[in-house]
C-alpha positions in Angstrom: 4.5 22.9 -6.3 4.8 26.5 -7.4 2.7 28.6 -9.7 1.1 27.9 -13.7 1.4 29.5 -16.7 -1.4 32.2 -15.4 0.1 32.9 -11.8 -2.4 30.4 -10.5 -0.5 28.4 -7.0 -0.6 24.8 -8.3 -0.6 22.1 -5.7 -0.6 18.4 -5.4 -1.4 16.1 -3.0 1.5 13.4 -2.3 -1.3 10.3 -0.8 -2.8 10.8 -4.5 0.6 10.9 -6.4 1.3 8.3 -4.8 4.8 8.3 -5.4 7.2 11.2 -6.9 9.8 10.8 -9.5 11.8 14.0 -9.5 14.8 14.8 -12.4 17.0 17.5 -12.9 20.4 17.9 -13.8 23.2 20.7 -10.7 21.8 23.5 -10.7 18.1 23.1 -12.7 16.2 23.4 -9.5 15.4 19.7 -8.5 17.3 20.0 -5.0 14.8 23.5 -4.4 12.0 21.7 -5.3 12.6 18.4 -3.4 13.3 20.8 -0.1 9.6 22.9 -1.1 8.1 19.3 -0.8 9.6 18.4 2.6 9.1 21.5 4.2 5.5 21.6 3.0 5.0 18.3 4.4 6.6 19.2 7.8 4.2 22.4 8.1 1.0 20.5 7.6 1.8 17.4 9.4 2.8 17.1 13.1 5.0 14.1 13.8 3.1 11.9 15.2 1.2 11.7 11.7 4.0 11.8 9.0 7.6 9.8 9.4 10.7 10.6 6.9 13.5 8.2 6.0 15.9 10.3 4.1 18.1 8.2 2.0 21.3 11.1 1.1 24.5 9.3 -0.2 25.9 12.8 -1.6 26.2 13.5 2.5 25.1 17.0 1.7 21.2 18.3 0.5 19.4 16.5 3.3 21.4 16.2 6.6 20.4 19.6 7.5 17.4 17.7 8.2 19.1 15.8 10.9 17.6 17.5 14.1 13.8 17.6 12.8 11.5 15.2 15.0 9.6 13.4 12.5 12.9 11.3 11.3 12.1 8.0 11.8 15.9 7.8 11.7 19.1 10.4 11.5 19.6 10.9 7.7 21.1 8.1 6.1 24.1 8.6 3.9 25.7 5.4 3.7 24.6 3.1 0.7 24.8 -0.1 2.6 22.7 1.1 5.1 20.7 2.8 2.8 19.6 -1.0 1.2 19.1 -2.6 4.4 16.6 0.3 5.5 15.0 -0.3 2.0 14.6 -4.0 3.2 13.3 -2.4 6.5 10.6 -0.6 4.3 9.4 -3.6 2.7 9.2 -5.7 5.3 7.3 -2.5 7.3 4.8 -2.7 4.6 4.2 -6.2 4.9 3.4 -5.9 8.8 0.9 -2.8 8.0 -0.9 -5.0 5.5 -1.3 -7.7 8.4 -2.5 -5.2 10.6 -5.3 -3.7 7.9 -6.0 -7.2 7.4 -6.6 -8.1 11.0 -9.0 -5.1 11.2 -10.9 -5.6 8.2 -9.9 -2.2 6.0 -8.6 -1.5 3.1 -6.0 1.2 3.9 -4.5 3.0 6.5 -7.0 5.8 6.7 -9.5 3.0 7.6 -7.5 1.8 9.8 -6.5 4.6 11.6 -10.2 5.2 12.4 -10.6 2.7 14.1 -7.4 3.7 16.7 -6.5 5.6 19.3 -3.4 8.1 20.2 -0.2 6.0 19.4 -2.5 3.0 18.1 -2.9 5.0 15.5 0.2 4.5 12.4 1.9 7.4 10.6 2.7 8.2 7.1 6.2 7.1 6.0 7.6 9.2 3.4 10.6 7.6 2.1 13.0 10.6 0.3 15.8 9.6 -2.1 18.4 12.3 -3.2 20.2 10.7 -5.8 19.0 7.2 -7.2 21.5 7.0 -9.8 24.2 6.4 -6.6 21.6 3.9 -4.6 21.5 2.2 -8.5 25.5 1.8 -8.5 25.6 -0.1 -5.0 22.9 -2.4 -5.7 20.8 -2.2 -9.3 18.9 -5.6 -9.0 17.3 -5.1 -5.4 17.1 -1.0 -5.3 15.2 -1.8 -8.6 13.0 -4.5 -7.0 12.3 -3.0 -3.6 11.3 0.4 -5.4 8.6 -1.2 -8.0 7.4 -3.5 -5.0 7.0 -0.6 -2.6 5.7 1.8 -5.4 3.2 -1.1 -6.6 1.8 -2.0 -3.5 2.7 0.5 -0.5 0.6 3.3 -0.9 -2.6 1.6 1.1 0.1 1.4 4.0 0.8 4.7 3.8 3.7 4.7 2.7 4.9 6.9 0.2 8.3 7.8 -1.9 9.8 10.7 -3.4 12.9 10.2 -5.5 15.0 12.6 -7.1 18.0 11.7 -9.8 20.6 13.8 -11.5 20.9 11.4 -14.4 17.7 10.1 -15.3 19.5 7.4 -18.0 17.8 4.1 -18.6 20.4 2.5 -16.4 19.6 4.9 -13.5 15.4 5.4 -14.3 14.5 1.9 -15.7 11.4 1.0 -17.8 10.1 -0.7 -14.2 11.0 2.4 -12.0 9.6 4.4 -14.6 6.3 2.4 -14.7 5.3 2.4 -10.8 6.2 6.3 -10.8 3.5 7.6 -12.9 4.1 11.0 -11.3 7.3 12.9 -12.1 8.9 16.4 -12.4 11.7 17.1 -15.0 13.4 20.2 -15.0 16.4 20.9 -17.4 18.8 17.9 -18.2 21.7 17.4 -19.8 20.3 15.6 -23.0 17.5 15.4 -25.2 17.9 11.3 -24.2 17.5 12.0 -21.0 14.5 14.3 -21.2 12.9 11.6 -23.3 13.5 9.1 -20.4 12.0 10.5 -17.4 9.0 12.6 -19.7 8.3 9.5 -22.3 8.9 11.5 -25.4 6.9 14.9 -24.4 
């Protein structure tokens, strides 16, 4: 993640998170930090062990992205398809639950123990630049699939990082807010805001 007060590196570990909440208004750093996070990932993971779906409706931060070989598809910038691959997720979370269940584990580390090669299933890391536009096309179900998939999905191994300019009640609801216990906050544009994604700190 960068370095502490003292100059010590401070790391993280995304399976543990499970999930990310990132805020930050142009310019604060969020858009740094969110690329520090993928690339990390890419290093330590080949791609037969970590998948992306990168959710970008500003058509710009994460399309340079488009030619890496752990996508699990090209960058997705339109918001329509952007809520279907959502209901993709959830229902891809569903199927890996059957699967743990039909082995007898508990998560997808257990499970992958007991495969082979391409038997074997990979992380998903679902990466959202800019909730607060995903919100605007469709508040009710981008709400719903996010606290379902936050709640439940991390035994699939599947795990989100989502990053808003505008971390207002409307865009970072009490329920979002809830399921992503982890968050970073760098500067925003109001004391409101702050108080939103940090909980008064």
């Amino acid at each position: 993640l960068g370095k502490g007060a003292g100059g010590e590196a401070v790391a993280a570990n995304l399976s543990r998170m499970p999930h990310l909440l990132i805020a930050g208004a142009t310019g604060s750093g969020k858009t740094v930090c969110l690329n520090a996070i993928i690339c990390c990932l890419l290093l330590h993971n080949p791609p037969t062990s970590v998948k992306f779906i990168m959710i970008d409706p500003k058509r710009v931060e994460l399309t340079p992205y488009n030619n890496i070989p752990h996508l699990s598809t090209p960058v997705i910038v339109d918001t329509s398809k952007a809520l279907s691959t959502m209901r993709w997720l959830n229902q891809e979370m569903n199927k890996r639950y059957q699967k743990l269940a039909a082995v007898g584990v508990r998560n997808i580390e257990g499970y992958n123990k007991h495969k082979q090669g391409d038997e074997k299933l990979p992380y998903l890391v679902l990466v959202i630049d800019e909730l607060a536009d995903l919100m605007m096309a469709g508040f009710d179900e981008v709400e719903h699939i996010l606290c379902r998939l936050a709640q439940l999905a991390r035994a699939t191994g599947i795990h989100l990082v989502v990053a808003t300019q505008r971390p207002s009640v409307d865009v970072v609801t009490g329920l979002i807010k809830a399921n992503f216990p982890s968050r970073i906050s760098f500067a925003v544009t109001s004391q409101v805001d702050s108080r939103t994604i940090l909980d008064g700190a």
